[in-house]
C-alpha positions as CSV (number, residue, x, y, z in Angstrom):
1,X,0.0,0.0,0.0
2,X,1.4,3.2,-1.3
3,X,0.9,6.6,1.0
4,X,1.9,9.7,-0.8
5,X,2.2,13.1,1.7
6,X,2.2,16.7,0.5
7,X,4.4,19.0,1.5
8,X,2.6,20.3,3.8
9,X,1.8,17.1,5.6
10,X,5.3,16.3,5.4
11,X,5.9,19.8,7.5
12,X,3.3,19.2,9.7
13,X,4.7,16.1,10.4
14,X,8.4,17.7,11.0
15,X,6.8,20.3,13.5
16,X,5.2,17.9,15.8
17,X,8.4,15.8,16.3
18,X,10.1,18.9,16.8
19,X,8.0,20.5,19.5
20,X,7.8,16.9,20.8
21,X,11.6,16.2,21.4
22,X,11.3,20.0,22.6
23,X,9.1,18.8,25.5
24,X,10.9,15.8,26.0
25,X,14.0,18.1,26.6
26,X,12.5,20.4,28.8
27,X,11.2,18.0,31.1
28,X,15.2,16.3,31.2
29,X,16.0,19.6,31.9
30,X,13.5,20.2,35.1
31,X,13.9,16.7,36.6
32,X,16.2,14.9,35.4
33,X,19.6,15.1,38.1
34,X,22.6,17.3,36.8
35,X,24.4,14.4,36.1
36,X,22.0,12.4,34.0
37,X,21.5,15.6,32.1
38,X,24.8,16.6,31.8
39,X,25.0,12.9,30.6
40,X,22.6,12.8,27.9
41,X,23.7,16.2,26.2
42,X,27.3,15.0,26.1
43,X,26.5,12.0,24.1
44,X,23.2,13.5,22.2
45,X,25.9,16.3,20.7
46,X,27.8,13.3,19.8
47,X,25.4,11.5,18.3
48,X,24.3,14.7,15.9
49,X,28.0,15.2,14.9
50,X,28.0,11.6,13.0
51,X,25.7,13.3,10.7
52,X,26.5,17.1,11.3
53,X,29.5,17.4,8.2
54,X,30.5,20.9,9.7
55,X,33.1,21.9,11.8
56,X,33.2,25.3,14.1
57,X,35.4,27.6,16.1
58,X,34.6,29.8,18.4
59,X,37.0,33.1,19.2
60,X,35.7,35.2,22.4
61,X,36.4,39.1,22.7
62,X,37.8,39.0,26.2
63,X,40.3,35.8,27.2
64,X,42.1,35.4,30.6
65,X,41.4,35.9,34.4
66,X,42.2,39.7,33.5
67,X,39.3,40.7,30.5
68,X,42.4,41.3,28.1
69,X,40.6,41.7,24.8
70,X,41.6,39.1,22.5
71,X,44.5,40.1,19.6
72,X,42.7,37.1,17.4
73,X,39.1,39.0,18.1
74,X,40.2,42.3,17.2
75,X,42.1,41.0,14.2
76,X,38.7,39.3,12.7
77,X,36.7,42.2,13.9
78,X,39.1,44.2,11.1
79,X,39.4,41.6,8.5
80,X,35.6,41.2,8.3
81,X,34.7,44.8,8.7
82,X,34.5,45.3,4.7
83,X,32.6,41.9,4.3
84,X,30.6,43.4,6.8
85,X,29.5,46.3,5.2
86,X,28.9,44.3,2.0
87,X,26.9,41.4,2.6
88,X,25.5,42.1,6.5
89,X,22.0,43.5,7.3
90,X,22.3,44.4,10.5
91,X,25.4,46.7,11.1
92,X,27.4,48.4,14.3
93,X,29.1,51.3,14.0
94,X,32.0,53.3,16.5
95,X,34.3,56.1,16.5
96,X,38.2,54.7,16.3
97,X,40.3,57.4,18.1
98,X,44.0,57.4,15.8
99,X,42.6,55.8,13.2
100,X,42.6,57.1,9.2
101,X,39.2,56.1,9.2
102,X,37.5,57.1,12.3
103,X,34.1,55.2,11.4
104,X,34.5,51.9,11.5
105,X,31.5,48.9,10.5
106,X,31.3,45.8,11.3
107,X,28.3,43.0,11.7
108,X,25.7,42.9,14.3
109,X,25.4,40.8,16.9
110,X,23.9,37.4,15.3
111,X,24.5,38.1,11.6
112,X,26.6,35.9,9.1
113,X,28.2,36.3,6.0
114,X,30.1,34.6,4.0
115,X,34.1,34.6,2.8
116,X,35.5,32.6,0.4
117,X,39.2,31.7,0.3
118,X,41.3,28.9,-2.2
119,X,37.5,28.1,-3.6
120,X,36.7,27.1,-0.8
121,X,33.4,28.8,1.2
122,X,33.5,29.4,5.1
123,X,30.9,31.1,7.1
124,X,31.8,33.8,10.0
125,X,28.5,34.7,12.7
126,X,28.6,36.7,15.4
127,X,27.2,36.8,18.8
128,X,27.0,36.9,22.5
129,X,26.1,35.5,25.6
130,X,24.6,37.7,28.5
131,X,25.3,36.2,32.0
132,X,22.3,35.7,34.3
133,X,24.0,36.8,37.0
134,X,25.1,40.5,37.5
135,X,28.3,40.8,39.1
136,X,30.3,44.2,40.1
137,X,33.0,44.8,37.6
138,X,35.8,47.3,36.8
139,X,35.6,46.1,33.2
140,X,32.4,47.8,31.1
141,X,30.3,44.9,29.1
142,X,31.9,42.1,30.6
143,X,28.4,40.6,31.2
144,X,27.8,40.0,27.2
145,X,30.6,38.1,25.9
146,X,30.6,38.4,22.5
147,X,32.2,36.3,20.0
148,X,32.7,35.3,16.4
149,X,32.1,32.1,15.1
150,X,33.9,30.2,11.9
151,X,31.8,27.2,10.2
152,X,33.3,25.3,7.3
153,X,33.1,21.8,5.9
154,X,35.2,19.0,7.8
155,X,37.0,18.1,4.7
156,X,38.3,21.4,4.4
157,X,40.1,21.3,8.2
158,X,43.5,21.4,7.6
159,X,43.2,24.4,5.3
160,X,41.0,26.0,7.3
161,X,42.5,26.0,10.6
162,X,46.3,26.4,9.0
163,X,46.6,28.3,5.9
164,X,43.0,30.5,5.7
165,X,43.6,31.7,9.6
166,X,47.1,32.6,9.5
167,X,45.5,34.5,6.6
168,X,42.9,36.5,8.3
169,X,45.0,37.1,11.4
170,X,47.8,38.5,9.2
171,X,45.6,40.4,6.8
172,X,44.1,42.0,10.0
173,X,46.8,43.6,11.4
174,X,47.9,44.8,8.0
175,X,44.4,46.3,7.2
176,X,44.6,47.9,11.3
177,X,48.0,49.2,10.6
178,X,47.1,50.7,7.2
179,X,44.7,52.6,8.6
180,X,45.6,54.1,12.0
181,X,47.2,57.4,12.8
182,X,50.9,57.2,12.9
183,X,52.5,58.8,15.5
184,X,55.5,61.0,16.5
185,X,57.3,59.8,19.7
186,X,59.4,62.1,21.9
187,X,61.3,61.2,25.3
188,X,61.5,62.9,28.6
189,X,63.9,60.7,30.4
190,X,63.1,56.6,30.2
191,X,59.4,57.6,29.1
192,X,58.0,58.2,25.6
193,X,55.1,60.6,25.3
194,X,53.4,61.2,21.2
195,X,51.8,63.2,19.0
196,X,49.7,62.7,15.4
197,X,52.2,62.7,12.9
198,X,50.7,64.9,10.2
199,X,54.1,65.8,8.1
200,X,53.0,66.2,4.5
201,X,56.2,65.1,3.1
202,X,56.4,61.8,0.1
203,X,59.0,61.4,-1.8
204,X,57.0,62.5,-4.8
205,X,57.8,66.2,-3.2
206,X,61.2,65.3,-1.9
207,X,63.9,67.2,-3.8
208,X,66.4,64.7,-4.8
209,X,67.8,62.7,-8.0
210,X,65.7,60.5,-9.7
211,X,68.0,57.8,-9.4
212,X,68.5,58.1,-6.1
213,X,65.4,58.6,-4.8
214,X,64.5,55.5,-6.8
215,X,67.2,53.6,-5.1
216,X,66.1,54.8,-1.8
217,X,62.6,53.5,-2.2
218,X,63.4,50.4,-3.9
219,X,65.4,49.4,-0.6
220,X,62.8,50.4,1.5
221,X,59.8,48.2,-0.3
222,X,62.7,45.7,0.1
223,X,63.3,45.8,4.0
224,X,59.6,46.2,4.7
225,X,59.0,42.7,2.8
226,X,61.7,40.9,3.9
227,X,61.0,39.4,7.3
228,X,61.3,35.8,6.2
229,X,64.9,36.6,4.7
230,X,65.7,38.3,8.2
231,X,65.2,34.7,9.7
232,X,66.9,32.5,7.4
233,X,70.1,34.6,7.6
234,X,69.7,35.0,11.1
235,X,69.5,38.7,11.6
236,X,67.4,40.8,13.7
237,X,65.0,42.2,11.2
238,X,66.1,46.1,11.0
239,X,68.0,48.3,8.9
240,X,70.2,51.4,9.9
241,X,70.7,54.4,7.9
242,X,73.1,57.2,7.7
243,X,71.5,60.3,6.1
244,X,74.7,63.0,6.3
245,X,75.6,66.3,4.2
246,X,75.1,70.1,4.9
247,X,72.3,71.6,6.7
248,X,69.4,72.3,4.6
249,X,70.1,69.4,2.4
250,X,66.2,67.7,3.7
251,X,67.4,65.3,6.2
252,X,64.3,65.7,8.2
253,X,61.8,65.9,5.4
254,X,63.8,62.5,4.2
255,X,63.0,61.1,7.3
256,X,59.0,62.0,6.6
257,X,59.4,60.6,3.4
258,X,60.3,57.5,4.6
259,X,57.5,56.9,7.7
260,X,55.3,58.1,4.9
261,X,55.6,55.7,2.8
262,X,56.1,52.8,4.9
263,X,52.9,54.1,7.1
264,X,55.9,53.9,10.1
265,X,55.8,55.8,13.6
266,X,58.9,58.0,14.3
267,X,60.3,57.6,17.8
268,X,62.4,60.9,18.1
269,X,65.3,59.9,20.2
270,X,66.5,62.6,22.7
271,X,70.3,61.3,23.5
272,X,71.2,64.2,25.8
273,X,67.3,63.6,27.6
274,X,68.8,59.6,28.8
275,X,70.3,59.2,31.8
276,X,72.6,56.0,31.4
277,X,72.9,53.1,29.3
278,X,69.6,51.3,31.4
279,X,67.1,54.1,30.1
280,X,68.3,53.8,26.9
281,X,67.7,49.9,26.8
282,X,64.4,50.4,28.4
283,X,63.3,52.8,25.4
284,X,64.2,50.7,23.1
285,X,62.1,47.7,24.5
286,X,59.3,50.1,24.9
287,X,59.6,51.2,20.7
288,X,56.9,49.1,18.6
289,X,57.8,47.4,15.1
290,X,56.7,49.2,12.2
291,X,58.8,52.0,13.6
292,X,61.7,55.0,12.9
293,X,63.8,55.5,15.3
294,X,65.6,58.4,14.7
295,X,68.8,60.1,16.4
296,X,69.1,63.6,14.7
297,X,72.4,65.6,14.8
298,X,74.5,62.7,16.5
299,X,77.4,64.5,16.5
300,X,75.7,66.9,18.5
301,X,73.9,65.0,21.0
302,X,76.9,64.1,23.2
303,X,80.6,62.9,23.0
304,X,80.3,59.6,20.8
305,X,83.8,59.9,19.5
306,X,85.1,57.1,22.1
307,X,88.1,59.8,23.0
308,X,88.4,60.6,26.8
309,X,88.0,64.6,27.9
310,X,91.1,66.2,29.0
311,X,91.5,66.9,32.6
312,X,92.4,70.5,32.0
313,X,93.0,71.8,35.7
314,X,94.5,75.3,35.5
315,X,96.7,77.2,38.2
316,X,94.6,79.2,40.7
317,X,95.8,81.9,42.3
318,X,97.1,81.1,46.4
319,X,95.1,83.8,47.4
320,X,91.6,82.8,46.2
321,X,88.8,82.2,48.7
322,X,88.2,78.2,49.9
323,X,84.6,78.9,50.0
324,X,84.3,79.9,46.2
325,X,86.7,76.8,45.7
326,X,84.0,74.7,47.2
327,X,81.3,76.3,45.3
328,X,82.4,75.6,42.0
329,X,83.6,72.3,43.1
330,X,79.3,71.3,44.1
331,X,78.5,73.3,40.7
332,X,80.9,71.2,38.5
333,X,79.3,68.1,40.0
334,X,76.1,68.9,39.9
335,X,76.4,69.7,36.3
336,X,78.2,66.1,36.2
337,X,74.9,64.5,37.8
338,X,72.5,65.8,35.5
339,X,75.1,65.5,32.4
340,X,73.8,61.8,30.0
341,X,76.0,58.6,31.2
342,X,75.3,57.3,27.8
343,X,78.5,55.9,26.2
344,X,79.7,55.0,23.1
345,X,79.1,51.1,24.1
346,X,75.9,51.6,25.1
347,X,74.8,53.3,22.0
348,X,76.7,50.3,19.9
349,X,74.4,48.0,21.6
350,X,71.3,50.3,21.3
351,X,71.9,49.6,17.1
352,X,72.9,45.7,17.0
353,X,73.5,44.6,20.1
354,X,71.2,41.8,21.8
355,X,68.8,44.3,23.0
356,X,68.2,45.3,19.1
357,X,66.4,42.1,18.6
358,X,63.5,42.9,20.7
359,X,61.4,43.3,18.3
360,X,61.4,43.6,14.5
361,X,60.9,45.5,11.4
362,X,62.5,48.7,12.4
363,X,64.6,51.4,11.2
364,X,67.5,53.2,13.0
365,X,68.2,56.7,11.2
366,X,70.8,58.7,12.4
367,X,71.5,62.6,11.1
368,X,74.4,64.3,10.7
369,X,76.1,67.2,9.3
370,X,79.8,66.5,10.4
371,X,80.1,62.6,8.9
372,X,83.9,62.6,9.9
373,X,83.1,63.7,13.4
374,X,81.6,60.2,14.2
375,X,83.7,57.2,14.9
376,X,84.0,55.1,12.4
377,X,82.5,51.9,14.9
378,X,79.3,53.7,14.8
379,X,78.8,54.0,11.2
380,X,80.1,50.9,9.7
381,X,78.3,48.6,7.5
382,X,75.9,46.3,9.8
383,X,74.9,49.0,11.9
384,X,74.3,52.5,9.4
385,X,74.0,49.8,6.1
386,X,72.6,52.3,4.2
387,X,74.8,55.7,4.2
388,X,72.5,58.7,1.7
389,X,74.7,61.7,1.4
390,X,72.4,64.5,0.8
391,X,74.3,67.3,-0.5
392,X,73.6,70.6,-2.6
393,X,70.4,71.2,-4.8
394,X,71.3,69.9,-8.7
395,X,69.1,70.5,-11.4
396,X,67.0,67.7,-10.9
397,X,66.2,68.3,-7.6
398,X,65.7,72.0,-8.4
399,X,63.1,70.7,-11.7
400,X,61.1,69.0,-8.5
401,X,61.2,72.2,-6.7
402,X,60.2,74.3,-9.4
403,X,56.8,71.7,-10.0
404,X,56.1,71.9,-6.6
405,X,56.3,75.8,-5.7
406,X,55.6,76.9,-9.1
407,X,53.6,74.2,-10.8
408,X,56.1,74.4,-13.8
409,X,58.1,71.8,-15.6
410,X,60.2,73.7,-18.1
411,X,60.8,77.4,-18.8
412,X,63.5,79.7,-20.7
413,X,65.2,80.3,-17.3
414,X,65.9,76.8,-16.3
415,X,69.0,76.8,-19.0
416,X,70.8,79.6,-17.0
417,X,70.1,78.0,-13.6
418,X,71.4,74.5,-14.5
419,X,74.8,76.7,-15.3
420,X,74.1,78.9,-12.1
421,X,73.7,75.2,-9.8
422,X,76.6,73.7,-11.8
423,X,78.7,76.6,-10.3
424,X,77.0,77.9,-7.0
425,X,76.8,75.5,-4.2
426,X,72.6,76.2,-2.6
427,X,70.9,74.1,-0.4
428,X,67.9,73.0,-1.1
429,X,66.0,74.6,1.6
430,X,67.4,77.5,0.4
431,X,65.7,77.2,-3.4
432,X,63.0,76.6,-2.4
433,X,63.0,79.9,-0.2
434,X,63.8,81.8,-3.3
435,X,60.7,79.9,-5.2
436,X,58.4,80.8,-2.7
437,X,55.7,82.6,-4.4
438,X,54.8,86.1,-2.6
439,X,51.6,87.1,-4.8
440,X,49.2,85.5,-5.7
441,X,48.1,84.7,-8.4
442,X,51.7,83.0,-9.0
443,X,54.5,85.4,-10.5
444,X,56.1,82.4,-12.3
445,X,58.6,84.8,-13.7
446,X,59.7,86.9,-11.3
447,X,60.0,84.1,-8.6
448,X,62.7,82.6,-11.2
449,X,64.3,85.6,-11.5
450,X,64.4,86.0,-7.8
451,X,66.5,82.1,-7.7
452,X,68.6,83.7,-10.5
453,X,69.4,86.5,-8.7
454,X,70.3,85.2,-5.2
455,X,72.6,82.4,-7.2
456,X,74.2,85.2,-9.2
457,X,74.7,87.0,-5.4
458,X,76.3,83.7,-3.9
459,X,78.5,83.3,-7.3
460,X,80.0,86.8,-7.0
461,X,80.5,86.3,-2.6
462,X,82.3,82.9,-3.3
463,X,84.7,84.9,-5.4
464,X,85.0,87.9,-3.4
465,X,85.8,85.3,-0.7
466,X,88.5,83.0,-2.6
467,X,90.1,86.3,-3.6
468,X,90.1,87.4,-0.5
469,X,91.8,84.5,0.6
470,X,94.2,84.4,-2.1
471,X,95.3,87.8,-0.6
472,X,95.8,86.5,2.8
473,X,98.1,83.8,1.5
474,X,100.1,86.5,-0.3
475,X,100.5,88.8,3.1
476,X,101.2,85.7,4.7
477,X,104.1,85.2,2.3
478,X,105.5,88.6,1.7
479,X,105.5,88.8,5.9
480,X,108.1,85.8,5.7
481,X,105.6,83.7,7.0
């Protein structure tokens, strides 16, 4: 005998043993013992996974004793945030403090979508759980636990929980790091205080040759890509760099042209600001990867030459008062007290010592106008690798100039001031001082003739000078010197 059921019977039929094994459940659940519950769920749940194909993960916003909000949470949270926008319903949406984008989206509590990754599909929910009981807590919101949850085929495990996590983790961090505020660090003593870092500079506007500016980035894009190489060689991932010529020359705007393009913070290094060797090791543990750290005007910042002062102790007079004896003697020490304890060693060590491999992908700049002032143990290859003289303004770095300031490429004047820059040494700060336009709209023209002029002026004061000296010499001479 044949029975044929509609759909709707066949529905029917589905909802009753539904709300049946529902009452069934409910009544385990109101007299049944703990243990004979807890009993049947284990081994019901195991029953439903020989014919449940799917497997899922859950990853909680808060994990430890101490509410720290999970890394692996906040790095989904930013991967999914522009699946989110796309394929949720439902959306939150918050106000990121230091961030490029200060709005930031992402899925509603108990929504899903969808990602796809290698062909194959994988489904991410979110949720939470609200506690029934309402404890006291310094933490705010630490009664809902919210969470994320990743559902994918069984036959897909391996992938999933090797290649396609590492994956969103890593693309994460990259998408958080793209998009916050960088930041300009400063000490005061052992501690690092910060502001936005909003310098405007690229290396699109930087005036410099082509070729070397080309050079410059091309080992950049290398260093910032090369972690795995770091490894295999076995080299704390960091590169140093010696930027050194005249003042003027756009050492500090180089500096900005790097973190700018790298999306790097700059951690300002105040030498003369450190007390000893211990404060300088505890700044550098406190620095962050994706970071500049940057010594300006090393020569300047303290005695790094590795020669010992002079003990210059002149005669005094016999009659000279004991009191103002001891006076100076508590000044000169408490001069001596406050004076940096930083040594040459310490510095060294600072660069590529042990205490340089805390941490990774990092850049050590040092500036300097005097390059034969340093010792030659600071600025060898392995700790400066990369040594960029920056010296007068050429021509091509004045044709960059001249786009910038003037919005020009080519004009009858340039042929005169690419003999004037052949023969007149003007730093580049200087140019661009001359090109500064002082009406507006633009005087083209007469903010050309103004650079012609002041390298004309320079031309004719070198050669007043050399004459000048040429005289002295002959003086010198006809004196019997």
């Amino acid at each position: 005998m044949n029975y044929k059921f509609s759909t709707g019977e066949m529905l029917g039929q589905l909802g009753s043993i539904l709300a049946s094994v529902m009452f069934v459940w409910a009544i385990i659940q109101q007299y049944f013992p703990y243990n004979i519950r807890n009993f049947i769920e284990k081994y019901s749940q195991r029953f439903l996974t020989l014919f449940y194909p799917y497997i899922q993960i859950t990853f909680n916003e808060f994990t430890g004793e101490r509410f720290k909000r999970s890394e692996a949470y906040s790095a989904i949270e930013t991967y999914l945030g522009i699946t989110s926008s796309t394929q949720a319903k439902r959306l939150k949406a918050d106000i990121i403090k230091n961030n490029t984008q200060p709005l930031s989206l992402s899925m509603d509590d108990h929504e899903e979508v969808s990602d796809d990754f290698n062909g194959v599909k994988v489904y991410w929910s979110s949720g939470k759980n609200i506690l029934k009981t309402q404890t006291f807590s310094f933490y705010p919101n630490t009664d809902e636990k919210r969470y994320y949850k990743l559902t994918f085929h069984k036959r897909h495990r391996e992938l999933i929980v090797g290649d396609y996590l590492n994956h969103v983790l890593k693309e994460g961090k990259d998408i958080k790091v793209r998009n916050r505020l960088r930041k300009l660090y400063t000490n005061n003593g052992a501690q690092w205080s910060h502001v936005v870092f909003e310098h405007p500079a690229s290396f699109q506007t930087l005036a410099l040759d082509p070729i070397k500016k080309k050079e410059i980035i091309d080992d950049l894009t290398t260093f910032s890509q090369a972690e795995e190489f770091y490894n295999r060689i076995g080299r704390a991932w960091k590169r140093g760099y010696l930027l050194y010529g005249p003042p003027g020359t756009g050492k500090s705007t180089m500096i900005a042209a790097m973190a700018n393009y790298l999306n790097y913070d700059i951690y300002d290094l105040e030498l003369t600001a450190v007390k000893d060797n211990t404060e300088l090791r505890r700044l550098l543990i406190e620095t962050s990867s994706k970071s500049i750290i940057v010594i300006e005007d090393i020569d300047c910042s303290m005695d790094l030459t590795g020669q010992r002062k002079k003990d210059s102790k002149e005669e005094e007079p016999d009659d000279q008062n004991d009191n103002n004896k001891k006076a100076m003697k508590g000044v000169n020490e408490q001069n001596e007290s406050k004076a940096s304890k930083v040594t040459l060693s310490g510095l060294l060590n600072f660069v590529d010592g042990l205490w340089s491999a805390c941490g990774g992908d990092r850049l050590i700049v040092f500036t300097t106008n005097h390059v034969e002032k340093l010792d030659p143990a600071l600025i060898r290859r392995g700790r400066m690798d990369k040594h960029i003289e920056l010296s007068y303004c050429g021509f091509e770095a004045f044709k960059v100039l001249a786009k910038n300031y003037l919005c020009v490429e080519s004009n009858e004047m340039f042929d005169k001031i690419r003999v004037l820059l052949d023969e007149v040494e003007m730093t580049p700060a200087d140019v661009a001082e001359n090109l500064m336009p002082k009406t507006s709209p633009v005087d083209v023209e007469g903010c050309l003739k103004s650079l012609i002029d002041a390298l004309e002026k320079t031309k004719e004061d070198e050669i007043k000078k050399k004459i000048s000296e040429e005289n002295e010499k002959i003086k010198v001479v006809e004196n019997g010197g």
